[in-house]
N, C-alpha and C positions, 0 to 999 in steps of 0.2 A: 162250238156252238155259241158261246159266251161272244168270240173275238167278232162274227160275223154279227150279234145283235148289234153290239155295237158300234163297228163299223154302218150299218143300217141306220141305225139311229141318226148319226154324223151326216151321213148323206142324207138324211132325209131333210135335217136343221139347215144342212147348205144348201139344199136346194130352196127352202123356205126363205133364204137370203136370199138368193137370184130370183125369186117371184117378188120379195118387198120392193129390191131395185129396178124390176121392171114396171109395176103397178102405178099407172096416171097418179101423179098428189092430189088430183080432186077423188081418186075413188078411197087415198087412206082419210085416219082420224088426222085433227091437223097435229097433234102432238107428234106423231109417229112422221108427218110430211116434211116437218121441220127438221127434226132428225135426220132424214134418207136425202133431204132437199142438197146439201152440199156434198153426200158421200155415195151418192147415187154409182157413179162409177168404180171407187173404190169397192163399194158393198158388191157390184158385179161381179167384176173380175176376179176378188178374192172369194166367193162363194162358187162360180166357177170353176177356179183353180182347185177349190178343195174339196169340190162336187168330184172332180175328175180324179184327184189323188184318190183321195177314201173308196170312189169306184173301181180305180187300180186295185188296193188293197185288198175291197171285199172280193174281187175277179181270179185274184192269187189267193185268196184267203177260200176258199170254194172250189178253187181247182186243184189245188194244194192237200185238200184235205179226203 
């Protein structure tokens, strides 16, 4: 129960990454535009990436149990 909250949790933070990387820089604060302004792709790909791991895990972690 514990392993799948937090698995949930993870995925839910990276999916919150791949929504920052996608959202126009005119709709963030500029604080936050300037930040994601250079790492736009990186922040994709690797919140993707771990979107899809952690979904592996909690998919085994629920069928496992």
């Amino acid at each position: 129960m514990l392993v799948s909250l937090v698995l949930g949790i993870g995925l839910g933070l990276s999916l919150m990454i791949v929504a920052v990387a996608l959202t126009p820089a005119r709709m963030m604060r500029r604080s936050v535009a300037v930040i994601v302004e250079d790492r736009r792709e990186t922040l994709l790909y690797g919140g993707v990436a771990a979107a899809l791991g952690i979904g592996l895990g909690l998919g085994l972690t629920l069928v496992l149990s």
